[in-house]
C-alpha positions in Angstrom: -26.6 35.9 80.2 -23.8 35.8 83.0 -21.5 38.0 80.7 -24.2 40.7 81.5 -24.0 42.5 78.1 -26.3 44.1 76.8 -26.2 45.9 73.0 -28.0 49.4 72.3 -30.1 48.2 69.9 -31.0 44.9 67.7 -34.1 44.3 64.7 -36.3 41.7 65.8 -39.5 39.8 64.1 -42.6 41.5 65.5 -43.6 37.8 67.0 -39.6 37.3 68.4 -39.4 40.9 69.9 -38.3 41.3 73.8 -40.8 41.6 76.0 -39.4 43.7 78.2 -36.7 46.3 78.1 -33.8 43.5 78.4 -31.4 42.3 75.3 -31.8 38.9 73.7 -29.1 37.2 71.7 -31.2 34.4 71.3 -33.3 36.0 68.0 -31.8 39.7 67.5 -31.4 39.4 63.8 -29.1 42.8 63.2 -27.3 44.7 66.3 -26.7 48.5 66.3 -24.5 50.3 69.1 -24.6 53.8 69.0 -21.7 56.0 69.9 -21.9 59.8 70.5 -18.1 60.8 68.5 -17.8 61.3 64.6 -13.9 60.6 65.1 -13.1 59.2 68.6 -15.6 56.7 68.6 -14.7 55.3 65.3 -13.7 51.8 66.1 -12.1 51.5 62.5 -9.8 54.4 60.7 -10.1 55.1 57.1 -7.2 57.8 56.7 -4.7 56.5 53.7 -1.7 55.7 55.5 -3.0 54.7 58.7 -4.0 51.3 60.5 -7.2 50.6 59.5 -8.2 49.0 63.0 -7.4 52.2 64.6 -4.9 52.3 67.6 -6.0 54.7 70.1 -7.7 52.9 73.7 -10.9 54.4 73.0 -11.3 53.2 69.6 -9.5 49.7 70.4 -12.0 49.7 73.7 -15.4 50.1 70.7 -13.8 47.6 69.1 -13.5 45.0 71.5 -16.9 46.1 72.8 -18.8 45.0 69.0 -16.7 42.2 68.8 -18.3 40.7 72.1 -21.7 41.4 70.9 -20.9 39.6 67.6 -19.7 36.6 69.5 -22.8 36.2 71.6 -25.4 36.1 68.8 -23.0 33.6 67.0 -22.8 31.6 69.7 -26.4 31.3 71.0 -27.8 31.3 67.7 -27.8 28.9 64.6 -26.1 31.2 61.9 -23.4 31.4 58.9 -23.3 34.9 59.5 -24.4 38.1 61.1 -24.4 42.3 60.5 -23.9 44.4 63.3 -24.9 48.5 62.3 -22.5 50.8 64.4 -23.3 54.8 64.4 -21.3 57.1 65.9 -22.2 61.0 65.4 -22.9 61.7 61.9 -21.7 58.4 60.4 -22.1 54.8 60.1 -20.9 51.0 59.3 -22.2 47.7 58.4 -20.3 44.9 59.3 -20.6 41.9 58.4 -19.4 38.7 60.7 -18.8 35.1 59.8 -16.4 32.5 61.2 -13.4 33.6 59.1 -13.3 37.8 60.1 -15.4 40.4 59.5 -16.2 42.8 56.3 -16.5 46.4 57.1 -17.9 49.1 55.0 -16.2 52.5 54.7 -18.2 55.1 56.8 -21.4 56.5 55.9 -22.8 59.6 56.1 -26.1 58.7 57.1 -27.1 62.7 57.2 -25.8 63.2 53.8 -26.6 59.9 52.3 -29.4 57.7 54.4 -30.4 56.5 51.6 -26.9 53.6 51.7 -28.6 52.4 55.4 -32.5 52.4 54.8 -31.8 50.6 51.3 -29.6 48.0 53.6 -32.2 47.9 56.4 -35.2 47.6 53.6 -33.2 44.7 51.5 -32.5 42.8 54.7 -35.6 42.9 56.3 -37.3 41.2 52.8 -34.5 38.3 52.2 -35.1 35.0 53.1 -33.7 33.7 56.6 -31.0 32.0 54.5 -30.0 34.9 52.9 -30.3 37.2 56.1 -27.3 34.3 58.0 -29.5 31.7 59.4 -29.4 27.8 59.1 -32.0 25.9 57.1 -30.9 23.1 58.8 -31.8 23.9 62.3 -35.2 24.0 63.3 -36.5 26.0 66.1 -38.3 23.5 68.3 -41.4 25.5 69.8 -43.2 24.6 73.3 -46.5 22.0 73.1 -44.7 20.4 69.9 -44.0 16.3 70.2 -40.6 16.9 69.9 -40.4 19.6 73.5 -41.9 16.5 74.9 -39.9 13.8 73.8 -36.6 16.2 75.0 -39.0 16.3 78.4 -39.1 12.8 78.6 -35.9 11.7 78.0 -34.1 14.2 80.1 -36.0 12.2 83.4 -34.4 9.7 85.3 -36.6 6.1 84.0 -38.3 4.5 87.3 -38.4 0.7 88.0 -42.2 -0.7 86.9 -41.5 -3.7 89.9 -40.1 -4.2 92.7 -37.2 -6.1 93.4 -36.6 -9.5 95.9 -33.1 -8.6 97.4 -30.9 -11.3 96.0 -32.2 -9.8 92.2 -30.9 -6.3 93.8 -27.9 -7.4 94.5 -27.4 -9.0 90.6 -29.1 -5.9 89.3 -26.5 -3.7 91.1 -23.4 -5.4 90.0 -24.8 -6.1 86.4 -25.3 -2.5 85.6 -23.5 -0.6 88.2 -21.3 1.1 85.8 -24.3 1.6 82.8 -26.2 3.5 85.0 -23.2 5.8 85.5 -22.7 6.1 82.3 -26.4 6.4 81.5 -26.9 8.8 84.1 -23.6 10.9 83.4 -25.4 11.6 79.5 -29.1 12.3 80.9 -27.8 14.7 83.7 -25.9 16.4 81.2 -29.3 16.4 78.9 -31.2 17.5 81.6 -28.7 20.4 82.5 -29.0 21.6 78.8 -32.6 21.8 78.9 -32.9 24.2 82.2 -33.0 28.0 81.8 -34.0 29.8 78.2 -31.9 28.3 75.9 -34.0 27.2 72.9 -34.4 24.3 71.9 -33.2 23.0 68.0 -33.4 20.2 66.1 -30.8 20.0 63.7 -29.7 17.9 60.8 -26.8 15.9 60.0 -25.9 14.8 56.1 -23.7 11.3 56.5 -20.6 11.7 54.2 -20.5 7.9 53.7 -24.0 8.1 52.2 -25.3 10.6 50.5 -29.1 9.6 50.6 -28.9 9.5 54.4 -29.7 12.3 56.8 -30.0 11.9 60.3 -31.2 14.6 63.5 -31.1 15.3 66.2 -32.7 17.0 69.2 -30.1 19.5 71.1 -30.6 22.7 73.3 -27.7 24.2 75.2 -24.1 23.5 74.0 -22.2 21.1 76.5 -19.4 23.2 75.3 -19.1 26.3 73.5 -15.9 28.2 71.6 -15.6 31.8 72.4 -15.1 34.4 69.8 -16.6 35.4 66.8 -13.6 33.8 65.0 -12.3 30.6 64.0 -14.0 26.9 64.4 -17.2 28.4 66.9 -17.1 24.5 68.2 -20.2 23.7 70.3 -20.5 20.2 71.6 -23.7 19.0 72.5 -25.3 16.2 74.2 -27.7 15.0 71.4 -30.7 12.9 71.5 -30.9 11.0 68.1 -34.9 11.0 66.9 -34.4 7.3 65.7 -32.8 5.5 68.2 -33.6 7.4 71.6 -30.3 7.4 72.4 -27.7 9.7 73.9 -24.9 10.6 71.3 -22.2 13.7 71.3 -23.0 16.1 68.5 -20.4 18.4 67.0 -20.5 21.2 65.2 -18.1 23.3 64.3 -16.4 25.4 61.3 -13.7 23.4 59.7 -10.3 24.5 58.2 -11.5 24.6 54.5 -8.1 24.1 53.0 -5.8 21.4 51.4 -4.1 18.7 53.9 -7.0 19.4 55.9 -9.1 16.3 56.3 -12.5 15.9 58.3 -12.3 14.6 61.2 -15.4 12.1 61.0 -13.2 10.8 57.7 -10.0 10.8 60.3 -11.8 8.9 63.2 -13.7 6.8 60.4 -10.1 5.5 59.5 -9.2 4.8 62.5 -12.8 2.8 63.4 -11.9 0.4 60.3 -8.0 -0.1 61.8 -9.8 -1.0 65.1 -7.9 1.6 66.4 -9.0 1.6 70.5 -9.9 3.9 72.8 -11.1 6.6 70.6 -14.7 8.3 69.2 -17.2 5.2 67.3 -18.7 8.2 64.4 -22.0 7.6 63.6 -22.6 10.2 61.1 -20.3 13.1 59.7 -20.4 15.5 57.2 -20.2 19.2 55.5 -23.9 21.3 56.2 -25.3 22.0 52.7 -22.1 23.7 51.2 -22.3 26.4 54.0 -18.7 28.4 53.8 -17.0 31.4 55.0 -16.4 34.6 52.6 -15.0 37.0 54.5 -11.3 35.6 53.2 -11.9 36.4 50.0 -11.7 40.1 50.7 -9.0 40.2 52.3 -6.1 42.5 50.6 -2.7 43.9 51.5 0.1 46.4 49.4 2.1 43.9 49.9 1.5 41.3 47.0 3.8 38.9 48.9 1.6 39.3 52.2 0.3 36.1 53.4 -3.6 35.8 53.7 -3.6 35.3 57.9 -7.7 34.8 57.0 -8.5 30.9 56.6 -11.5 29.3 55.1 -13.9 27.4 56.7 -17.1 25.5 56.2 -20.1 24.5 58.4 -19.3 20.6 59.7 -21.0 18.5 61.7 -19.9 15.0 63.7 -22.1 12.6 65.9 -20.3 10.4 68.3 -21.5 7.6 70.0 -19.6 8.2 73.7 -20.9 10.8 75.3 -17.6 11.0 77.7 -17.4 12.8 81.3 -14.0 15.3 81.7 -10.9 13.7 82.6 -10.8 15.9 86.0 -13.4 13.4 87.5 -10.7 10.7 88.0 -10.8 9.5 91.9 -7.0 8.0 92.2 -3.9 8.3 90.8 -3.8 5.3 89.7 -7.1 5.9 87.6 -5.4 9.0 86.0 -2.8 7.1 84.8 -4.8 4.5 83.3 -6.9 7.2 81.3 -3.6 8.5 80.3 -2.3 5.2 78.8 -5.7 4.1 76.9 -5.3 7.4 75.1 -2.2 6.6 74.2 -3.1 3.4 72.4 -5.3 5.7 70.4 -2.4 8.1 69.3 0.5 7.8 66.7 2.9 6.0 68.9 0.8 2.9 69.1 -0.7 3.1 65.7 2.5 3.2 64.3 3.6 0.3 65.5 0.8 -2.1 65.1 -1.6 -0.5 62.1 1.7 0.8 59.9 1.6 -2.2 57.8 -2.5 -2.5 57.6 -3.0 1.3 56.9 0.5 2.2 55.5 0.3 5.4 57.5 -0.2 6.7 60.8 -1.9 9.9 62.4 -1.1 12.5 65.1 -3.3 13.9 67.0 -1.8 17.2 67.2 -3.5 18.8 70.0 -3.5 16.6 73.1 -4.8 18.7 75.8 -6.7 18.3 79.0 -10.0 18.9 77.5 -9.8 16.3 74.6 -9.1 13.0 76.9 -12.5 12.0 78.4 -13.6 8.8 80.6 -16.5 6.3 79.1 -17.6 3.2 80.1 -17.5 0.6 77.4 -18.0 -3.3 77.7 -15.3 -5.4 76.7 -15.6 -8.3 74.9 -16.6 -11.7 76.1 -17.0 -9.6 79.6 -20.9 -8.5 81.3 -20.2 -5.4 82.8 -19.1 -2.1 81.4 -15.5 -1.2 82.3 -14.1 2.7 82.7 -11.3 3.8 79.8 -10.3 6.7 78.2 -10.4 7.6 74.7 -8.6 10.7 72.7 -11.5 12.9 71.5 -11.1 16.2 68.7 -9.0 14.8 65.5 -9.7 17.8 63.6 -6.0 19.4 63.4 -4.9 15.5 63.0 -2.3 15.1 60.5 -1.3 11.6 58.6 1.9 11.0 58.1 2.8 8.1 54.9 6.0 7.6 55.6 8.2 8.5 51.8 11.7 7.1 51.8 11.9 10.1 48.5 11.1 12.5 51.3 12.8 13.6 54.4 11.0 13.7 57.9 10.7 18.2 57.5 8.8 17.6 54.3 6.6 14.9 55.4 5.5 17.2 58.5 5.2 20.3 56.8 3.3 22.7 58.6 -0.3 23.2 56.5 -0.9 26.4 58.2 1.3 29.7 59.3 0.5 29.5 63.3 0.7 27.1 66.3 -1.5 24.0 65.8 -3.0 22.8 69.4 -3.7 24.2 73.1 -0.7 26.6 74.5 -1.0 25.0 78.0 0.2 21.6 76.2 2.1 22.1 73.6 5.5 21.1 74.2 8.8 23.1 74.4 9.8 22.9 71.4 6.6 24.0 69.5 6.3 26.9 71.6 9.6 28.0 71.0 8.8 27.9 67.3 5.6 28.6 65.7 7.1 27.2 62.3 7.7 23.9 63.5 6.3 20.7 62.1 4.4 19.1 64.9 5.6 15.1 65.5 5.4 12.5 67.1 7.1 13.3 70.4 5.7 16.5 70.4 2.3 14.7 71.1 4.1 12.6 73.5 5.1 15.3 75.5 1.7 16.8 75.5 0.2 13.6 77.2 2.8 14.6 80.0 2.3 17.7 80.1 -1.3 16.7 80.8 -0.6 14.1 83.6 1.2 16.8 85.4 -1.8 19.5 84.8 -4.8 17.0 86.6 -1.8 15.5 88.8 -1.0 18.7 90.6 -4.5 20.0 90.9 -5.9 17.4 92.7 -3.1 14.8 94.3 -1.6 16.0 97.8 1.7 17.5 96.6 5.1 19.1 98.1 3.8 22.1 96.0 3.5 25.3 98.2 1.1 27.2 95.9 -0.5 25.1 93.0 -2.1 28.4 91.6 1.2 30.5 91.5 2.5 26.8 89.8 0.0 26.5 87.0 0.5 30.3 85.8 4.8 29.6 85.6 4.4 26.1 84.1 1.1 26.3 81.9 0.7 29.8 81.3 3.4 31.6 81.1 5.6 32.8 78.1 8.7 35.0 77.1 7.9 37.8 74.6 10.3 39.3 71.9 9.7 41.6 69.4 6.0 40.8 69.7 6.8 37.0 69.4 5.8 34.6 72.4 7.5 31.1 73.1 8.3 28.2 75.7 8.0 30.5 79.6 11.0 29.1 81.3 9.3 26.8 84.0 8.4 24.6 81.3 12.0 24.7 79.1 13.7 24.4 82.6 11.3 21.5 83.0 11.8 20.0 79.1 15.9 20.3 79.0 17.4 19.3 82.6 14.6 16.7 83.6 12.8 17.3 86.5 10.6 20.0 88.0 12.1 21.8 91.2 10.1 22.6 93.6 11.2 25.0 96.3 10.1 24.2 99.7 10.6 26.7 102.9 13.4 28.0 100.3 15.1 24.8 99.6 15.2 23.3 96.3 13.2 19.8 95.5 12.1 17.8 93.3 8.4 17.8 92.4 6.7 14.8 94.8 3.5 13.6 95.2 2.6 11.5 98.4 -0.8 9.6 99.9 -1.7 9.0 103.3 -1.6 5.1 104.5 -4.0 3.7 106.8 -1.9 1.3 108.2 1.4 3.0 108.7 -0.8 6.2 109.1 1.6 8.6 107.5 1.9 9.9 104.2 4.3 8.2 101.9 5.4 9.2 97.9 2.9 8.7 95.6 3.9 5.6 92.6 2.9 8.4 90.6 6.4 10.0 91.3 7.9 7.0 89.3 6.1 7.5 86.2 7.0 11.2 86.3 10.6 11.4 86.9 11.4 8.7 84.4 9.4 10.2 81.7 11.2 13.8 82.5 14.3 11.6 82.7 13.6 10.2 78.9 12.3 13.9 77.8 15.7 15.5 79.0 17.8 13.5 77.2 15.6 14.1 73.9 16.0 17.9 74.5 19.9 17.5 75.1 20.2 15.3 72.0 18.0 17.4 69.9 20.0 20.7 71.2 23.8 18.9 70.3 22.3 18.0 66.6 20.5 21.0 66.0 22.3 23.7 67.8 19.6 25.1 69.4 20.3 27.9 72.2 20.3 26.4 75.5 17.3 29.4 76.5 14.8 30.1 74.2 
């Protein structure tokens, strides 16, 4: 555990417990954390009148402190939900912690009245492992079992049986020079799973498109992993299926359970049947045995016209067949740029245009970001060899748009949800300027930009001074106002006059990129430069227009 926490207590099976003195998240079925204060170590506040998450920095400082121990267990550990016990002095809570918030009993004077905790600790320890939060439909793969060894197996590099005469080397190289980096790119990333404690799980996957059909797989650590104990909990994993042998990219995640909201297997499935390129082929998608969220359900306010901020979600999982390497591995320029364009055949702008009369709608992807465009290796038709691309991964906050002429554009985009759809670094100007906005078609576009620029400037020789001080104005940054963030000014500045300046020993410039040439032996500006300023040139004008028709102030 690099985070190096470590909670007070935690119930374990007698045949699960820690051998040693050290935490485990990996089968701690209920955490405690004890806390010496009756009052100042509450991390909640019951007092009528008064904030129910209390306020002061000790209390805020508890409750940060179980709210990190709740993420851990949810995230190394197949679950719907999980308790957490917290005593401090005299009194106690239960809590209770699934992907939508938590549920938090009033305290309990467990001098007084132990009879509310032992009857909780007694009921829980005699429930099924359904009932107590876990998955049925992950199965804890144990050591000496066939399936430990078939992971084993495929996780090693496979070795020639024969050797080779040189001029069959040479056609073997350049026949499968680019399979074995994309073959080697998915085992490494198996292998790396396997290494450490991590258990090891084989998990289930009920097809949507049939019923009758249910695939698994054979995963151990997440490829990628969502912090929190809130929200979608996404862990990607690089998945063996059982049938085939092969390398595919399981998902699972905690969906948006609400109207407008469609799955993202069912999105990409669309888009598969279009022939819609350079995006995810699904192989299997679906909803895990009616598994939801409950903690919304609770939720209450005074205020009858309050607006839930809970949302529901339920248990999803999608296999992919591309198992795709991060878009920060590109080698040129020039490569970047390519990865940027195939990804854009696989967003609105080009489905629009070519599939609006076979599908009579389009889609947006709605949160372009760095860590959604990914590099395969897929063969083209009629060719051997397999060629590098890019596809646009994560359709999940996709949105289809079927064009009405009954309806204007604000109704057709109306926002499904009351809060920013997509990734703050790429989101463009506009959206972060207003967290109300429909999200469209350029907005996307932008966000491709906005992601050029990101991999551009971290790893192409640049006039930039300080890339680090850079990222933090452009990417991170943001102006606060009564409690509300939007657009930081680097960015806006960026968006509305059309180029980026860059000062330079104190002297204003414009953002350039260069190279070094071997055979004038100096460095020269990058053809990157070209793409850039005319796209900034095409995205001030937008701003300018949009400003004149809308009004908007010329700072947000």
């Amino acid at each position: 555990d690099k985070s190096r926490q470590k909670v007070d207590g935690g119930l374990y099976l007698n045949a699960e417990k820690p051998k040693s003195n050290r935490n485990c998240w990996f089968n701690q079925c209920v955490s405690f954390e004890w806390k010496r204060s009756d009052i100042e170590d509450d991390p909640f506040d019951d007092t009528p009148g008064c904030a129910f998450e209390a306020t002061s920095e000790l209390r805020k400082k508890n409750r940060g402190q179980i709210i990190s121990y709740a993420s851990e267990v949810l995230m190394r550990q197949h679950r719907c939900f999980h308790f957490t016990v917290v005593i401090f002095g005299l009194y106690a809570r239960i809590i209770r912690w699934d992907r939508s918030g938590a549920i938090v009993t009033k305290r309990i004077n467990y001098k007084d009245e132990p009879h509310i905790l032992c009857s909780f600790l007694w009921w829980f320890c005699h429930l099924s492992d359904e009932k107590q939060g876990y998955d049925p439909t992950a199965v804890l793969i144990k050591k000496g079992t066939p399936d430990f060894a078939v992971m084993k197996r495929a996780s090693e590099k496979k070795e020639r049986t024969r050797s080779m005469t040189s001029k069959e080397r040479k056609a073997e190289l350049e026949r499968v020079m680019l399979d074995i980096k994309h073959e080697d790119y998915a085992r490494q990333c198996f292998a790396e799973s396997l290494k450490g404690n991590w258990p090891r799980w084989k998990v289930s996957v009920d097809d949507s498109c049939d019923e009758t059909s249910t695939r698994w797989f054979l995963v151990c650590k997440p490829h990628f992993m969502a912090q929190g104990p809130t929200g979608r909990g996404t862990r990607g994993y690089v998945a063996l299926d059982c049938v085939t042998g092969k390398f595919m990219f399981l998902k699972d995640a905690w969906r948006v359970d609400a109207d407008g909201f469609e799955k993202e297997g069912a999105v990409l499935k669309a888009l598969n049947n279009a022939e819609v390129r350079n995006i995810p082929t699904v192989i299997c998608h679906g909803d895990v045995r009616n598994q939801h969220t409950i903690t919304h359900e609770y939720w209450s306010d005074p205020d009858p016209d309050a607006q839930n901020p809970m949302k529901g979600h339920a248990h999803y999982r999608l296999v992919e067949e591309e198992v795709g390497c991060s878009l920060s591995r590109f080698d040129t320029g020039q490569f970047l740029l390519k990865i940027a364009v195939d990804c854009l055949e696989g967003n609105s702008l080009f489905l629009k245009c070519r599939r609006l009369a076979l599908l009579g709608s389009y889609f947006n992807n709605r949160d372009v970001s760095a860590g959604n465009i990914l590099i395969v290796y897929r063969r083209i038709s009629g060719q051997e060899y397999l060629h590098p691309c890019g596809i646009l991964n994560d359709w999940e906050l996709s949105k289809c748009i079927c064009p009405d002429p009954r309806l204007d554009v604000d109704q057709q985009l109306k926002a499904r949800q009351p809060d920013r759809t997509g990734t703050w670094q790429f989101l463009s100007a506009f959206s972060l300027n207003d967290a109300f906005k429909p999200m469209c078609l350029q907005d996307d576009l932008e966000s491709f930009f906005h992601v050029l620029l990101y991999e551009a400037i971290r790893f192409l020789p640049s006039n930039c001074p300080n890339v680090a001080a850079f990222m933090t104005r452009y990417f991170d940054d943001a102006r606060c106002d009564d409690g509300k963030y939007s657009c930081g000014p680097a960015k806006w500045d960026a968006m509305k006059n059309g180029h980026i300046d860059m000062p330079v020993d104190g002297v204003g410039q414009d953002l350039q990129f260069h190279y070094f040439s071997r055979r004038e032996r100096t460095q020269l500006r990058h053809p990157l430069d070209i793409v850039i300023e005319k796209l900034l040139s095409w995205f001030g004008a937008f701003y300018r227009h949009t400003r004149r028709l809308k009004r908007l102030p010329t700072h947000p």
